[in-house]
KEKE-3310 file (N, C-alpha, C; in steps of 0.2 Angstrom, whole numbers, plus 5000, padded with zeros to 4 digits):
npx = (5265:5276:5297:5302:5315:5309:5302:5301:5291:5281:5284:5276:5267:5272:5278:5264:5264:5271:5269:5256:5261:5268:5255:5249:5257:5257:5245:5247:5253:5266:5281:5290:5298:5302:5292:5299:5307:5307:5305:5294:5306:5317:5313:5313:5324:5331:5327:5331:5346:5344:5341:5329:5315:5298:5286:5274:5259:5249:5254:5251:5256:5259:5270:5285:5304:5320:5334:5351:5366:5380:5389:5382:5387:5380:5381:5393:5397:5392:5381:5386:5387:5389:5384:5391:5405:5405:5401:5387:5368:5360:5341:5331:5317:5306:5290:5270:5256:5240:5229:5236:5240:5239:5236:5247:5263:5272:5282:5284:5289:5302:5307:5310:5316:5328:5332:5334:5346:5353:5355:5362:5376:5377:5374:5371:5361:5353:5347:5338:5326:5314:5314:5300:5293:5286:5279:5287:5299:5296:5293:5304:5311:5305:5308:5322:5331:5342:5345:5357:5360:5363:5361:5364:5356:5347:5347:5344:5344:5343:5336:5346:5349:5353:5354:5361:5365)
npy = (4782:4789:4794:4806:4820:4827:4839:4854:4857:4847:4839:4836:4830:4817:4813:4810:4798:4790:4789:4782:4770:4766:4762:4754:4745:4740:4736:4724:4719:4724:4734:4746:4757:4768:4779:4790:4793:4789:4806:4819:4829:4823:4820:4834:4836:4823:4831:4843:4836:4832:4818:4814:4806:4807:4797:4799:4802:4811:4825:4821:4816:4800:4791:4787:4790:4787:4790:4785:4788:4780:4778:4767:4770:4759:4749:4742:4733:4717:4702:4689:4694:4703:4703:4711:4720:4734:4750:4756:4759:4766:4762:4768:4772:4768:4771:4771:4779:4777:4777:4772:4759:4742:4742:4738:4743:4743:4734:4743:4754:4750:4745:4758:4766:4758:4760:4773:4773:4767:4777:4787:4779:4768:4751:4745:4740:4741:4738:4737:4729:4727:4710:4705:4711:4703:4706:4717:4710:4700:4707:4711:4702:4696:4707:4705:4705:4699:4690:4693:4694:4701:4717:4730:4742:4758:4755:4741:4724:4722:4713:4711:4714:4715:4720:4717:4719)
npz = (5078:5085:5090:5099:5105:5122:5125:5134:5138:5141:5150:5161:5157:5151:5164:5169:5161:5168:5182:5179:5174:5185:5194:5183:5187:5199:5200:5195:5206:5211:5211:5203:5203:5215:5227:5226:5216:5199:5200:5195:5193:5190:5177:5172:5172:5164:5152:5150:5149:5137:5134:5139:5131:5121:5118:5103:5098:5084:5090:5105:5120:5123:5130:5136:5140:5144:5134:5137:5128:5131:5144:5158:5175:5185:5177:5177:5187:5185:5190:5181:5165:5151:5136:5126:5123:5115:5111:5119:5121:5135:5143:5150:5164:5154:5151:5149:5143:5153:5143:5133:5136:5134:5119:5114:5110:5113:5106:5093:5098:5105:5092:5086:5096:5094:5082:5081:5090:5080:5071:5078:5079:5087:5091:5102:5112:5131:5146:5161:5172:5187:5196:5198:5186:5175:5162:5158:5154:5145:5134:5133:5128:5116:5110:5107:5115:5127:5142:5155:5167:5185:5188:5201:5203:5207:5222:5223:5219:5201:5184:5171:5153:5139:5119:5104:5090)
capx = (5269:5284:5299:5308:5316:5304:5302:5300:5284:5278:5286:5271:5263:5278:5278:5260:5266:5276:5262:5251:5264:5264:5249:5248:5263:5255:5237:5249:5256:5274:5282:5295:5299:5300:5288:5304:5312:5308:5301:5296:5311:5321:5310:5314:5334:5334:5325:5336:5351:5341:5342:5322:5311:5293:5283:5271:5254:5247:5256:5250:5261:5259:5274:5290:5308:5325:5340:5360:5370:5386:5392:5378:5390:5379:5381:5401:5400:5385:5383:5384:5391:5382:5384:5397:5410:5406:5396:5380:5362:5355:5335:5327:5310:5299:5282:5264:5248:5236:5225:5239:5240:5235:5239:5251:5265:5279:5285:5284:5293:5307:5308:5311:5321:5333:5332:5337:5351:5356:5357:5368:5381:5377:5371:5367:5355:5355:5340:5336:5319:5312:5313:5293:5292:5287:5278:5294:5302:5293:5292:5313:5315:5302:5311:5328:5335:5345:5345:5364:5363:5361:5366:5363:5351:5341:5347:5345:5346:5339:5339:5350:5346:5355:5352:5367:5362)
capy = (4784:4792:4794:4812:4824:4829:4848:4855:4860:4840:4836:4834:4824:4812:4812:4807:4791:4787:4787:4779:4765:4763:4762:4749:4739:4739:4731:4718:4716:4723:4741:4745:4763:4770:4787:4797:4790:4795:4812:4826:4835:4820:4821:4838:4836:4821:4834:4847:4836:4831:4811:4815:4808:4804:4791:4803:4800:4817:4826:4818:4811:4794:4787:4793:4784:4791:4784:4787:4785:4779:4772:4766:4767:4756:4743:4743:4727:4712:4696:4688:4694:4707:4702:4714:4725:4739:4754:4756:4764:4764:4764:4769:4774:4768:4769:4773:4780:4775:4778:4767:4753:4737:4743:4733:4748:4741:4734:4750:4757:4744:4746:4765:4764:4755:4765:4782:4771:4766:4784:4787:4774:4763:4744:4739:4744:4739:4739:4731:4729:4723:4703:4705:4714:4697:4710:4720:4702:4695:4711:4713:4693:4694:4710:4701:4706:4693:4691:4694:4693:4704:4722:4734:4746:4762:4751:4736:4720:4723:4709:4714:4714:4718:4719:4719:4719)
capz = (5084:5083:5096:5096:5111:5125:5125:5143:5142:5141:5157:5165:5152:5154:5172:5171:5160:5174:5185:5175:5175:5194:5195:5183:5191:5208:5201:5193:5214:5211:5212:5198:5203:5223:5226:5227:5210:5196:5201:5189:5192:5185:5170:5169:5173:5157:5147:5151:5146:5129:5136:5140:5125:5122:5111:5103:5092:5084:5097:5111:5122:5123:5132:5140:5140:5142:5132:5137:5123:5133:5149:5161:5180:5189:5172:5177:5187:5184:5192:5175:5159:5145:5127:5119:5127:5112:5114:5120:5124:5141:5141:5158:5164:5148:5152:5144:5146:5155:5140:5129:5139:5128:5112:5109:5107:5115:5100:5088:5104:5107:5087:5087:5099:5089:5074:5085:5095:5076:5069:5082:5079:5093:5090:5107:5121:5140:5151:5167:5177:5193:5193:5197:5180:5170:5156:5152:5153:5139:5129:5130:5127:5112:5105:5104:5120:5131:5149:5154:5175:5187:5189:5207:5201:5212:5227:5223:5211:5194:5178:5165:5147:5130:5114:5101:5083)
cpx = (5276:5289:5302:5309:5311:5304:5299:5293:5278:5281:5279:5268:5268:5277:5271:5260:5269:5271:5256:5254:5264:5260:5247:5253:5261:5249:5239:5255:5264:5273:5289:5299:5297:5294:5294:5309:5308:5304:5301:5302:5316:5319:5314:5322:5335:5330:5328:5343:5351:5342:5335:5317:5303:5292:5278:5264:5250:5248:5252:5256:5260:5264:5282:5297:5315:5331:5346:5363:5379:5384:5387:5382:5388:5380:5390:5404:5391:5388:5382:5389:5389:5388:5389:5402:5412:5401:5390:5377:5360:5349:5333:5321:5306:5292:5276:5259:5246:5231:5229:5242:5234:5233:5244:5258:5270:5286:5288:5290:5299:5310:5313:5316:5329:5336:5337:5345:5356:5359:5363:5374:5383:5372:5369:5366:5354:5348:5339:5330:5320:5312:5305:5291:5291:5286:5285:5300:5301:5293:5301:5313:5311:5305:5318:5332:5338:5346:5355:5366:5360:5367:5360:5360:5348:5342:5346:5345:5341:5340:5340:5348:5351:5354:5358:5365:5371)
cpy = (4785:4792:4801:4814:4826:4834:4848:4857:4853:4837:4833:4827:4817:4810:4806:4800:4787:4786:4784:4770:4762:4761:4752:4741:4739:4734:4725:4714:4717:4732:4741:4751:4765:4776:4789:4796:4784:4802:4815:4828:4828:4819:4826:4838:4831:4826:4838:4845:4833:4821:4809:4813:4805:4802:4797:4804:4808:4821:4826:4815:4806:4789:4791:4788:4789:4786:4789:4783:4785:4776:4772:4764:4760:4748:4740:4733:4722:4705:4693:4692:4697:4703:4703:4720:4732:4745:4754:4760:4761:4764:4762:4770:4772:4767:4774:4775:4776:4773:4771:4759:4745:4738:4740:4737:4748:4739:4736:4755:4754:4747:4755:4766:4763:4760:4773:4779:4768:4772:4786:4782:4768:4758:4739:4743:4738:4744:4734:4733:4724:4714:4701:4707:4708:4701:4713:4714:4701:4700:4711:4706:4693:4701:4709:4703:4699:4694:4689:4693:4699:4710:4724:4741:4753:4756:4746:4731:4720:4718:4713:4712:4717:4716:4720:4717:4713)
cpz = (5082:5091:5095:5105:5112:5124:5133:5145:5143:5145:5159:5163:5153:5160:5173:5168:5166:5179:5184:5175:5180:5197:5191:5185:5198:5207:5197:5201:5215:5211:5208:5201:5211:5222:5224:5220:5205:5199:5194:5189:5190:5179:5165:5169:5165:5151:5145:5145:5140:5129:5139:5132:5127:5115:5109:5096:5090:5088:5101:5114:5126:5130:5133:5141:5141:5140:5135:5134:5127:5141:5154:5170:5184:5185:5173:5180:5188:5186:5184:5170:5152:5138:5123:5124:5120:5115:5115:5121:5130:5141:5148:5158:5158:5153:5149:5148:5148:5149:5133:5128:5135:5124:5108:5106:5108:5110:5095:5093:5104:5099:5085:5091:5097:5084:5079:5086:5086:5072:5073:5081:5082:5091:5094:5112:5126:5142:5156:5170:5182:5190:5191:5191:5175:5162:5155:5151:5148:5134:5129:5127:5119:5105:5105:5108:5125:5137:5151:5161:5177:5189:5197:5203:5207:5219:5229:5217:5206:5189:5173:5160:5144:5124:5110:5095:5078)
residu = (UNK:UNK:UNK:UNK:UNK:UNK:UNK:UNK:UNK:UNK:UNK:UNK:UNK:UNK:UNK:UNK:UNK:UNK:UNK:UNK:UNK:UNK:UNK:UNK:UNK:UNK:UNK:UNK:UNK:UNK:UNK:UNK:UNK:UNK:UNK:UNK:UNK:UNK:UNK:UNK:UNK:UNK:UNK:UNK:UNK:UNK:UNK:UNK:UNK:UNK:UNK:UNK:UNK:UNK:UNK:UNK:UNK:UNK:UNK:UNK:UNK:UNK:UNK:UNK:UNK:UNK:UNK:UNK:UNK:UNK:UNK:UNK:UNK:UNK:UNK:UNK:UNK:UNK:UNK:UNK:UNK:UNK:UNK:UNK:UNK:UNK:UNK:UNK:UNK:UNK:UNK:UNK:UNK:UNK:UNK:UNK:UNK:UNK:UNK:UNK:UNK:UNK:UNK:UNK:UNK:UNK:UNK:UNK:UNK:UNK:UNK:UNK:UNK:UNK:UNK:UNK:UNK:UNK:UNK:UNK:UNK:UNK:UNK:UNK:UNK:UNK:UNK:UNK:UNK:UNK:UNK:UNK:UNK:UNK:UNK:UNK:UNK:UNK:UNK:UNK:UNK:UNK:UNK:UNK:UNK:UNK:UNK:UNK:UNK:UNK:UNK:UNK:UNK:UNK:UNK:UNK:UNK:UNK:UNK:UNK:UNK:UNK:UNK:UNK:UNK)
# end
């Protein structure tokens, strides 16, 4: 699995991870993502601004995630207290196939991740989910992210995470 830039024409493929996601965050009794957010056209807009990538196994696209290397405004104020006041990556929307679901990918992901957000100069990443979200829970805590408090997220409270190397 590899992670690189989306190309526009793997929108879709993408989007359908994202629905694939919801789907399976509903048959685990929660809702991570409203309908109206993320849509395609937010897909295509982080593709656009090169802040769109995908996970990608013999070009298939696998999985879908967007990072922003710099300031996250809704991260500005947190119940609570993030880790490092240097720079950082944001990582939003991750989510997988339906088909790559229980593969166990999260970690090769999370890893990658890393490594790019390292290339770049940057040594700590910021993510928040639903509090319902126990799985992305335990996959940030088990990839050496720390729970930091609560940020105000898509309209409302989200648990905060970073990672600082």
């Amino acid at each position: 699995m590899i992670l690189r830039n989306a190309h526009m024409n793997e929108a879709d493929a993408s989007y359908q991870c994202i629905e694939d996601a919801r789907e399976y965050h509903a048959s685990l009794g929660f809702t991570q993502w409203h309908p109206d957010y993320p849509t395609l056209r937010t897909l295509k807009e982080d593709i656009e601004k090169g802040i769109g990538f995908v996970f990608a196994e013999d070009d298939d696209v696998i999985g879908y995630c967007c990072i922003i290397i710099g300031e996250e405004p809704a991260y500005r104020v947190i119940d609570g207290a993030w880790k490092t006041d240097r720079a950082y990556a944001v990582v939003h929307r991750m989510a997988f196939s339906k088909q790559s679901t229980g593969k166990k990918l999260s970690g090769k992901a999370i890893s990658l991740i890393k490594d790019y957000c390292a290339e770049n100069g940057v040594h700590a990443i910021r993510v928040d989910t639903q509090a319902e979200n126990k799985v992305m829970q335990h996959i940030l805590a088990r990839e050496g992210f720390e729970y930091c408090g609560l940020v105000t997220f898509d309209g409302g409270p989200k648990l905060a995470y970073e990672w600082d190397r």
